[in-house]
N, C-alpha and C positions, 0 to 999 in steps of 0.2 A: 033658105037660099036668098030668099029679101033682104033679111034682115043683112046678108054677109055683104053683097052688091049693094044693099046701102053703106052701112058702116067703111066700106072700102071705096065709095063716091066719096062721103066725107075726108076721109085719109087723105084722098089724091087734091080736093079740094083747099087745105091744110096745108101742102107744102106740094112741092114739082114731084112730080115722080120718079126722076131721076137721083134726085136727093135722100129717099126714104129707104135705109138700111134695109133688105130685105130679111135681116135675121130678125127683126127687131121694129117691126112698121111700126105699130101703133106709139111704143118708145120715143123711137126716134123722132114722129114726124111731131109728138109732143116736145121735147127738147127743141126739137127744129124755132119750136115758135114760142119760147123763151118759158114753160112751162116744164120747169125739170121734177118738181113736184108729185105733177098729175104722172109723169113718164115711171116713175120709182112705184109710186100705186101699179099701175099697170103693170110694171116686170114682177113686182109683188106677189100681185093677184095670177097672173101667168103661171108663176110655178108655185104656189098654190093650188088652181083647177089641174094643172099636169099631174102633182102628186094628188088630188082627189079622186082622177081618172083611173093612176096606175092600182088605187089601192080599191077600188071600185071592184076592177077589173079582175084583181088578184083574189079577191072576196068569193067572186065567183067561181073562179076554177077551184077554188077550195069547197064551194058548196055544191057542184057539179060533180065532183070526185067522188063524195062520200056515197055508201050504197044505199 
């Protein structure tokens, strides 16, 4: 929970709040401030850990299943 309430101090620190895509903070608030680079890593790595999760997840109900 720290670490998220920090990381989201930083964010809003970064750019106005108002400004920051909500589909897309930490993207955006990186484009925001002229670093479209670092924003491409991050949407990257985003669906990246998404499919890490889903296939995590899926792992398990398959090893859960069996008798």
């Amino acid at each position: 929970m720290l670490l998220h309430v920090a990381a989201t101090l930083v964010l809003t620190g970064m750019q106005i709040y108002r400004d920051i895509a909500p589909t897309t903070g930490f993207a955006s608030a990186f484009n925001g401030v002229g670093l479209p680079v670092i924003a491409t890593i991050i949407s990257v790595f985003t669906v990246l850990s998404i499919l890490t999760v889903m296939l995590t997840f899926l792992l398990g109900v398959t090893a859960s299943g069996s008798p």
